[in-house]
N, C-alpha and C positions, 0 to 999 in steps of 0.2 A: 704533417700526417704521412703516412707510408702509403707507398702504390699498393703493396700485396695486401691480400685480405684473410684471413685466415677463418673456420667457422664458427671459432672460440671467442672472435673478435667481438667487442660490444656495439650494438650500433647506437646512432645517435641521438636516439630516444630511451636505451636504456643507458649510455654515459648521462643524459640530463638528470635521472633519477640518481646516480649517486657522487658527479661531480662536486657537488656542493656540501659530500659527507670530507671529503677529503682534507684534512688544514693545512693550509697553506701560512707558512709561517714568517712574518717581516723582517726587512734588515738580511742582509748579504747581499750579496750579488742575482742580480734577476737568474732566474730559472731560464734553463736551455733543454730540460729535458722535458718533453711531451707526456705529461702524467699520463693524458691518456691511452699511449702505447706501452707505458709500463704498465698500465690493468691488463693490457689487453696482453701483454708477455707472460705476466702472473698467470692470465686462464689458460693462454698455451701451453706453459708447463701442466698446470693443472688436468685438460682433458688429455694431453699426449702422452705424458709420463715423461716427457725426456730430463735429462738432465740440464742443469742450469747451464753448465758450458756448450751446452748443444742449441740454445737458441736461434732461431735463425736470425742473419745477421741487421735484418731490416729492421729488429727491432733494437731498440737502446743498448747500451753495452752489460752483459752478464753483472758485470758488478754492480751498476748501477740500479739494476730491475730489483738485484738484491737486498741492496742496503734499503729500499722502500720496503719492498717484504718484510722484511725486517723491523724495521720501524713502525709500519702498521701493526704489526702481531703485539709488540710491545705499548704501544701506547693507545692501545683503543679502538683504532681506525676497523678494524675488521667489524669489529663488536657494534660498534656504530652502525655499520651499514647493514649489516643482519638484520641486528634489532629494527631499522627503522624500515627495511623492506618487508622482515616480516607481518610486519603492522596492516603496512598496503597491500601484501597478500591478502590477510586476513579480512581487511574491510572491503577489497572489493569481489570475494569470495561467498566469505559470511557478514556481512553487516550487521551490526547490534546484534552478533551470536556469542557472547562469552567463551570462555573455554572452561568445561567443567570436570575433563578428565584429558589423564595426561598415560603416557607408558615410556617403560623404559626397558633396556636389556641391551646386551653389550656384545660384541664381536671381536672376534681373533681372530688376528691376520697375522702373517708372516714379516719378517722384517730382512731387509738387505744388511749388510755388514758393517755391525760398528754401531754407535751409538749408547744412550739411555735407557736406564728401564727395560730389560728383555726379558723374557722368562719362557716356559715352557707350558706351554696349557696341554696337558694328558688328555685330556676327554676331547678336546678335538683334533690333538696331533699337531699342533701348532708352536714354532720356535716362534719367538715375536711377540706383541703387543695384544691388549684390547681397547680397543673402543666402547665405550661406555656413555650413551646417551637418555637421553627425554627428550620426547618430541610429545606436542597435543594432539588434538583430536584429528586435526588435516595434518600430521606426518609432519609437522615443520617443527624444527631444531629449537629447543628451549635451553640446555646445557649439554655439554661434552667434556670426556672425562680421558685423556689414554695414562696406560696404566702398563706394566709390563705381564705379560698372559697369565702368569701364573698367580696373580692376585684375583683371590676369592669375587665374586663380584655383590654379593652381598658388603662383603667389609670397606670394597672401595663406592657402593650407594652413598654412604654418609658423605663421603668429600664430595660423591658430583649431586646429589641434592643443596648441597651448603652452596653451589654454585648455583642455585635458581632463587638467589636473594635478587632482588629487582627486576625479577622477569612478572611476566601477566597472570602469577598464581592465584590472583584473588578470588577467583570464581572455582577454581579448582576443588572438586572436592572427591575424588579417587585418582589414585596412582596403579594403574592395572604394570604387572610382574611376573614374572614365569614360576617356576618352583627351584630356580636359583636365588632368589631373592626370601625364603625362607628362612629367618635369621629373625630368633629371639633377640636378639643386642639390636639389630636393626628395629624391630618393630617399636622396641623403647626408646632410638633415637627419635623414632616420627613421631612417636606419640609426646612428646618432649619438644621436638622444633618444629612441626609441620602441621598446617591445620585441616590438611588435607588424608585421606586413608587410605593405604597400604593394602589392595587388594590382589591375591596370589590365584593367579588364573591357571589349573594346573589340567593338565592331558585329559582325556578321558583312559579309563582303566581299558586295560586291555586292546588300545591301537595302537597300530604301527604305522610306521611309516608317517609323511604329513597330513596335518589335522589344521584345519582351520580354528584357531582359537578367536574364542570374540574378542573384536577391539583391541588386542593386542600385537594383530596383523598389521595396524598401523607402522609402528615401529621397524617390523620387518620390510617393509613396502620405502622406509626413509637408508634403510640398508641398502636395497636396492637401486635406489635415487643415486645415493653415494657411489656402487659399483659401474657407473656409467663414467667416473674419470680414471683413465689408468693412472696416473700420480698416487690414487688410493687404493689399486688392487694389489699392491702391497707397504708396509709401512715405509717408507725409501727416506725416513728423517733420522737426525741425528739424535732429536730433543725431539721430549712430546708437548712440547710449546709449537713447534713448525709441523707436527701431526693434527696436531685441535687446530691448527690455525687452517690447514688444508680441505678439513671437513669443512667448519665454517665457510670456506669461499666458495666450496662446493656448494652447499645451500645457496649462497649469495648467486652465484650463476643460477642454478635453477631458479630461483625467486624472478632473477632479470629477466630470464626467458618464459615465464607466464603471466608479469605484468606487460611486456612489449616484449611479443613473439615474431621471431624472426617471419619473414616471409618464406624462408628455405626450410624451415623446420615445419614439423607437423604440430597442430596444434596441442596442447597441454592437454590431457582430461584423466580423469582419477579412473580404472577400472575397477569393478567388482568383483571381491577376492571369487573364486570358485570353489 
């Protein structure tokens, strides 16, 4: 284990929560590197933003923290740990409360140089990507979609809906949406795959400025979740495989830190919107 501690670090009550997600695979040569300081390199990049070569050095070597990143995003490992923490958010949050509505809408961010999928989103002034999620009724991450900015975000709903095959839809029964998601073709794909309804929560006439819309503030509120790691106040990947996989872990931290809250942190509590 390393002397330094860093704030990002997990402690040992949230490592026992997702030690056991992690596979450990037989045959070769015993392991020498400490999974558990590679998580805990993984969230340092995550809340700092730095770059991979910037590690400090007490942690495992760049490459190696890598090649796990990697491999996790690829073979499940993130997905795993999401899904199964979300769960224990959820029950010990809401117990026996289903989830009966879900929201979605998506965000533009800028992107660093080089990479996949870029585009120009006009209406926000944004070179770069979008983020495209659902999250339920408590704000927590159901599917993530990135996309390059200039994709409609109506036309890219279908592929990150098609991504909530196995997630806890059963009880769902509205999907609350902005007046971007207004889209005849869209409203025939739901009606066609989703057992759930497509409901378009739009402004009131004639305000300006921000407006509290119902229930769909949720969503905005997991936007803000996510602006709390600088690795995602701008897109800094190459592939939007290592951008969804980023958000993902971003949730996974937050999940670890209001099932076992640090002692240095302030405690977890939902405000109401104003």
């Amino acid at each position: 284990m390393r002397a330094t501690k860093y704030p990002s670090d997990v402690t040992d009550e949230q490592w026992a929560l997702i030690r056991d997600l992690i596979p450990v695979y037989p045959g070769g040569r015993p392991r020498t590197t400490n999974l558990r300081d590679v998580v805990d390199a993984v969230f340092y990049v995550l809340r700092t933003g730095c770059q991979w070569r910037y590690l400090p050095k007490d942690f495992p070597p760049k490459s190696t923290v890598w090649r796990y990143f990697d491999e996790w995003r690829h073979n499940g490992t993130l997905d795993t740990i999401h899904d199964t923490l979300r769960k224990k958010v959820r029950t010990q949050e809401k117990p026996y409360s289903p989830r009966t509505t879900a929201s979605v809408d998506s965000q533009s961010v800028d992107t660093t140089s080089g990479g996949e999928q870029r585009g120009r989103d006009n209406a926000k002034n944004v070179d770069g990507r979008k983020r495209h999620i659902v999250v339920d009724s408590m704000g927590l991450l159901l599917a993530v979609l990135v996309t390059a900015a200039d994709v409609d975000d109506a036309r890219a709903a279908a592929e990150l809906f098609g991504r909530l095959d196995g997630q806890p839809m059963g009880k769902v029964g509205r999907m609350f949406a902005d007046g971007k998601y207004h889209n005849y073709a869209l409203y025939t794909w739901v009606e066609k795959n989703a057992r759930w309804e497509l409901v378009i929560v739009r402004r009131p006439e004639g305000k300006k400025g921000w407006v509290k819309l119902p229930l769909r503030w949720t969503v905005e509120r997991t936007f803000a979740w996510l602006g709390r790691c600088r690795r995602l106040s701008k897109d800094r990947e190459k592939s939007v495989l290592s951008s969804e996989a980023f958000v993902k872990l971003a949730m996974i931290h937050l999940m670890l830190n209001r099932l076992e809250p640090k002692e240095t942190d302030a405690e977890f509590q939902y405000r109401t919107a104003s």
